[in-house]
C-alpha positions in Angstrom: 3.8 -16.8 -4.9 6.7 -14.2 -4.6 8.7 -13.5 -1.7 8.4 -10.6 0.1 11.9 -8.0 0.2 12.1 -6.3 3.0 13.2 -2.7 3.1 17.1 -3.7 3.6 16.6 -5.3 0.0 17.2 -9.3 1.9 14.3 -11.5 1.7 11.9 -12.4 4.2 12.1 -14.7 7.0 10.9 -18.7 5.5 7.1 -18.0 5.7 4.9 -19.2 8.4 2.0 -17.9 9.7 0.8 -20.7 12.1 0.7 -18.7 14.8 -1.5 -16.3 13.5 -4.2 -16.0 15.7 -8.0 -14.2 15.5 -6.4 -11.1 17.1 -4.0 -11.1 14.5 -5.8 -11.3 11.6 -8.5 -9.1 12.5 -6.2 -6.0 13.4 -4.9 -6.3 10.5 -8.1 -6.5 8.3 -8.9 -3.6 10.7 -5.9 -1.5 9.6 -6.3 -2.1 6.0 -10.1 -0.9 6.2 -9.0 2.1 8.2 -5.9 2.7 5.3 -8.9 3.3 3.1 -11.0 4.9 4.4 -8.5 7.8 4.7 -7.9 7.2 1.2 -11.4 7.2 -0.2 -11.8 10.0 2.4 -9.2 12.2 0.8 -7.9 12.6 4.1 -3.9 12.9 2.9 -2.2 14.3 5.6 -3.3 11.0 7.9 -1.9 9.0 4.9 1.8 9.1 6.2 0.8 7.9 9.9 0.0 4.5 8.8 3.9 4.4 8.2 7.2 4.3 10.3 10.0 7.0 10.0 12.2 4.7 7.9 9.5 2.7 5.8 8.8 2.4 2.0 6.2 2.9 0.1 6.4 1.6 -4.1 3.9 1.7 -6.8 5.4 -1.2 -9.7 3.8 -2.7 -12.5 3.8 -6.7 -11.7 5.9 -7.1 -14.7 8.9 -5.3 -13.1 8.2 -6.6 -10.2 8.6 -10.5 -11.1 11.8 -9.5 -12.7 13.3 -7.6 -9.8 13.2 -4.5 -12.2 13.7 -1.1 -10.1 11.3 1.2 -12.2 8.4 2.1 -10.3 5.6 4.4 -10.8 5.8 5.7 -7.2 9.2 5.2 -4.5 9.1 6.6 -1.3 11.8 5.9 0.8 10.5 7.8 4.1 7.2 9.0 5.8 9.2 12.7 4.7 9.0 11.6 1.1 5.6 10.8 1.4 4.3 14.1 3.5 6.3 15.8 0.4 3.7 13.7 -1.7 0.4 14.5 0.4 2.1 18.6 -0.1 1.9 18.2 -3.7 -1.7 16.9 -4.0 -3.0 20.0 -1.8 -0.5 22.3 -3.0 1.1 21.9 -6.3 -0.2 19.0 -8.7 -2.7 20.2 -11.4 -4.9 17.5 -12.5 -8.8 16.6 -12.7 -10.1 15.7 -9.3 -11.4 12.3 -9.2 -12.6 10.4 -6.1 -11.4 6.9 -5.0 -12.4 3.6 -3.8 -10.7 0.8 -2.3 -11.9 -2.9 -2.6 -9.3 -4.4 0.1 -9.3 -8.5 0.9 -8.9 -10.8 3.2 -4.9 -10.9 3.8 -2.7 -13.6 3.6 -0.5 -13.9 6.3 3.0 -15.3 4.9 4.9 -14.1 8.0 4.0 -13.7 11.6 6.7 -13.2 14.8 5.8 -10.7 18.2 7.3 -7.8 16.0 6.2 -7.9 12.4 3.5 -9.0 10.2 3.9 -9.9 6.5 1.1 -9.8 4.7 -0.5 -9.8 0.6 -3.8 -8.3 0.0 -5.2 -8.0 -3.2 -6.7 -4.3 -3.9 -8.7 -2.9 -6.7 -9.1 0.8 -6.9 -12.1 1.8 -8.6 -12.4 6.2 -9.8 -14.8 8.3 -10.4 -14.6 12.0 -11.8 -17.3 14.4 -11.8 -20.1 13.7 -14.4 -18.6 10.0 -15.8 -19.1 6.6 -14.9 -16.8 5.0 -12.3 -14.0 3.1 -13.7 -11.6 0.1 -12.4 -8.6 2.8 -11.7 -5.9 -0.3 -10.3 -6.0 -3.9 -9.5 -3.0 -5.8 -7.9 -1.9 -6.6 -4.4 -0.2 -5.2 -1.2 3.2 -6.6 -0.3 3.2 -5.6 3.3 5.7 -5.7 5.9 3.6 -4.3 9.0 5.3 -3.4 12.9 4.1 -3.1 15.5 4.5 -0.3 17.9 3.2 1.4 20.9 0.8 3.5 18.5 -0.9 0.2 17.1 0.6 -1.2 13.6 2.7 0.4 11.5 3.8 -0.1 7.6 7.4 -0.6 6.9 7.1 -1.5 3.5 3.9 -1.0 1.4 4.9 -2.7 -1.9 1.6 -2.2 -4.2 2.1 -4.3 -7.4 -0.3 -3.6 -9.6 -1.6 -5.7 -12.6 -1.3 -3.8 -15.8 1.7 -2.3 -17.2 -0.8 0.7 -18.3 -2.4 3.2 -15.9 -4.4 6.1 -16.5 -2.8 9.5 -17.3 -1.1 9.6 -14.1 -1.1 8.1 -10.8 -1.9 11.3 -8.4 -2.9 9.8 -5.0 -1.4 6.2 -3.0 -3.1 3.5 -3.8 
C-alpha cells in the first residue's frame, strides 16, 4: 500500500483508523455516492463544491505515481482551477459527448483524527457514447484526504491513480 501525500507534498500522519466509527464510514461512503452522482449526472458546476479553496485535484497513471513522477493527466491546484475546468466542458472543449458511470467501493480508512479523513477507494468508470456499447473508460483508486467543515466533508486532495498508462483519446470530465 502507498502512503498518502498530502497537499504540502509531506506524507501522512502513521496510519490508523481505529477509531473509525459507523458514523464515519458511512458519511463517507455517503459522500463518495453523492461525488457520483453529480458526475454521472453531468451536473459540473456542483463538481467543485465537493472541494476546499486550497485543495488538489490529480489524474496520474499508477506508474508515475509509484515513482513519485509529477506528469499527470489532470493537476488542479484550486477549486478556481477546477471551475476553469467545469467552464471548458460547457463552454470551450470540442469532443464527442459521452455519458459516465461511477462504480465507487467501500473505502479504506488509513487515517482518521476529529479533522481529516484519509481514505483509498477503488473506482472504475464505465462510458457510453450515443449508439455504441458501453466501455470500461478508467479503473484505479482515490487517494483522498477529506475535511471536515461546517458544510459537511470536504476534499483536500483527490489523488485519482488510475491503472493503465493508456486512456482513451482524451480525458474530458473528473473522474
Amino acid at each position: 500500500m502507498s502512503t498518502i501525500t498530502t497537499r504540502t507534498g509531506r506524507p501522512s500522519a502513521e496510519p490508523h483508523a481505529g477509531g473509525a466509527n459507523f458514523e464515519d464510514f458511512y458519511s463517507l461512503v455517503q459522500f463518495n455516492a453523492r461525488y457520483a452522482a453529480v458526475l454521472d449526472g453531468g451536473d459540473w458546476d456542483a463538481w467543485p463544491e465537493f472541494f476546499v479553496e486550497q485543495c488538489r485535484y490529480t489524474v496520474v497513471p499508477r506508474e508515475n505515481h509509484e515513482r513519485n513522477l509529477p506528469l499527470a493527466v489532470m493537476d488542479f491546484e484550486s477549486k478556481g482551477m477546477l471551475k476553469d475546468r467545469v467552464y471548458g466542458i460547457k463552454e470551450t472543449l470540442f469532443f464527442d459527448p459521452y455519458y459516465q458511470r461511477h462504480v465507487i467501493g467501500l473505502p479504506f480508512i488509513t487515517y482518521l483524527d476529529d479533522a481529516v479523513i484519509e481514505a483509498e477507494t477503488n473506482y472504475a468508470v464505465l462510458r457510453t457514447k450515443t449508439e455504441q456499447m458501453s466501455d470500461v473508460y478508467n479503473t484505479g483508486r482515490y487517494l483522498d484526504r477529506i475535511v471536515r467543515t461546517p458544510h459537511g466533508l470536504r476534499f483536500e486532495s483527490r489523488i485519482c491513480v488510475y491503472d493503465s498508462e493508456m486512456i482513451p483519446n482524451s480525458l474530458i470530465y473528473p473522474i
